[in-house]
FIDOTI-275512 format. One record per residue (C-alpha): x, y, z; residue number from 0. Coordinates in steps of 0.05 Angstrom, whole numbers, plus 5000, padded with zeros to 4 digits. Layout:
% residues N
<pt <X; Y; Z>; NUM>
...
This chain:
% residues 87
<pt <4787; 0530; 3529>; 0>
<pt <4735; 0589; 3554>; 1>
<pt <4690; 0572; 3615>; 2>
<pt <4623; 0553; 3603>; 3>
<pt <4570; 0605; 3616>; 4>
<pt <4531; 0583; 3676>; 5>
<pt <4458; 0566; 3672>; 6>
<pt <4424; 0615; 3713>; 7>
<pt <4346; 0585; 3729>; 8>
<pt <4292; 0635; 3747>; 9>
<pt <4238; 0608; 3794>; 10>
<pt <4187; 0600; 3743>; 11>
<pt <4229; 0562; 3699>; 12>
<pt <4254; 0522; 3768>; 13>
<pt <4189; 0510; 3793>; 14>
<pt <4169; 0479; 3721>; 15>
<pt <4232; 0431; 3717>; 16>
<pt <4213; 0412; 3793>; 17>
<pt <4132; 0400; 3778>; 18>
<pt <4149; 0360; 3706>; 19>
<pt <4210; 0318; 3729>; 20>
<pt <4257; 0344; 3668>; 21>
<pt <4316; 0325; 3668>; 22>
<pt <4374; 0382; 3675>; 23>
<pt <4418; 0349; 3625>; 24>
<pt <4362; 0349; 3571>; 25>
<pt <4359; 0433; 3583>; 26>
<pt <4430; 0439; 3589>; 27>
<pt <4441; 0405; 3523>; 28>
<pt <4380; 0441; 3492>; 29>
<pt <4411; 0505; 3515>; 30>
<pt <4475; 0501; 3482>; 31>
<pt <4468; 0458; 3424>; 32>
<pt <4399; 0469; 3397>; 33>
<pt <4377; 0436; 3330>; 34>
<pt <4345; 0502; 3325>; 35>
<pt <4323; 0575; 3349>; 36>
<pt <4282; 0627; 3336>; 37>
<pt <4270; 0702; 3372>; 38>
<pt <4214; 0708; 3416>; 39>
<pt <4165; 0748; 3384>; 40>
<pt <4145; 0781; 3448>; 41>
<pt <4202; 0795; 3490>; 42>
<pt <4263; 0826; 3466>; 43>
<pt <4328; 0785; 3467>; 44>
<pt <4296; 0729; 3490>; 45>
<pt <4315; 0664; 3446>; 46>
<pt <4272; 0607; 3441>; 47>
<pt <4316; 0544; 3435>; 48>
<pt <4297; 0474; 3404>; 49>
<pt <4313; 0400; 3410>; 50>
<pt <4287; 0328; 3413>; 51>
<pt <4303; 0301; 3470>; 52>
<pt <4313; 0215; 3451>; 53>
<pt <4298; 0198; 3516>; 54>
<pt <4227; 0220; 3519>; 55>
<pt <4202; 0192; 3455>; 56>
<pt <4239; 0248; 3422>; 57>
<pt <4188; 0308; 3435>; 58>
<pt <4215; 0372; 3422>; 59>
<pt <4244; 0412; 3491>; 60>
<pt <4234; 0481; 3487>; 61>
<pt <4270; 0531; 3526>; 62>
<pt <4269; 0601; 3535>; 63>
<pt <4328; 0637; 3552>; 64>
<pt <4363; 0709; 3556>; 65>
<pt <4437; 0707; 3542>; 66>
<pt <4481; 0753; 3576>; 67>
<pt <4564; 0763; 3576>; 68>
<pt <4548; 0725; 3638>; 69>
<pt <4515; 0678; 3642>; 70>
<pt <4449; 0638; 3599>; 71>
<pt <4384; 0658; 3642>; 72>
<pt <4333; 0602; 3633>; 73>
<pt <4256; 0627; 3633>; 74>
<pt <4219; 0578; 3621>; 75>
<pt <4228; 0504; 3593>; 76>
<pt <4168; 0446; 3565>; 77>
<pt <4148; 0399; 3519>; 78>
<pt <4124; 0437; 3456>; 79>
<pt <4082; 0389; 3421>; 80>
<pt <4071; 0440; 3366>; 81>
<pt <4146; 0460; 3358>; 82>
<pt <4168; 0455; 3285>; 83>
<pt <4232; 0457; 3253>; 84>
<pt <4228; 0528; 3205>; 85>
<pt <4243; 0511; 3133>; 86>
């Protein structure tokens, strides 16, 4: 069994989680099992990643990340009320 990569959080994206009260597990799960992603049309490499989280009414987390060999670099993370599932 391989070793996890570690969630690395910048300060933005720490400060957010902090201010809003989320829940690290609900990030960590969005991060590596998302129900879906997409590229971020601005930023090269950058992955948004998508889930409902049950446990707040199941909004949809969104999470911003850059994925190294490394380690998973977290950007940004919220509540995207107008997140929706491409067909």
């Amino acid at each position: 069994m391989s070793a996890r990569k570690p969630l690395v959080f910048t300060q933005h994206a720490q400060d957010v989680v902090d201010e809003r009260e989320l829940d690290p597990e609900w990030i960590e799960r969005t991060v590596r099992a998302p129900e879906w992603t997409i590229p971020d049309p601005r930023r090269p490499g950058v992955e948004r990643r998508f889930r409902a989280i049950p446990e707040f009414g199941g909004r949809t987390l969104r999470v911003a990340c850059y994925e190294t060999t490394l380690n998973i670099r977290i950007l940004t993370v919220f509540f995207d009320r107008n997140a929706r599932r491409p067909a």
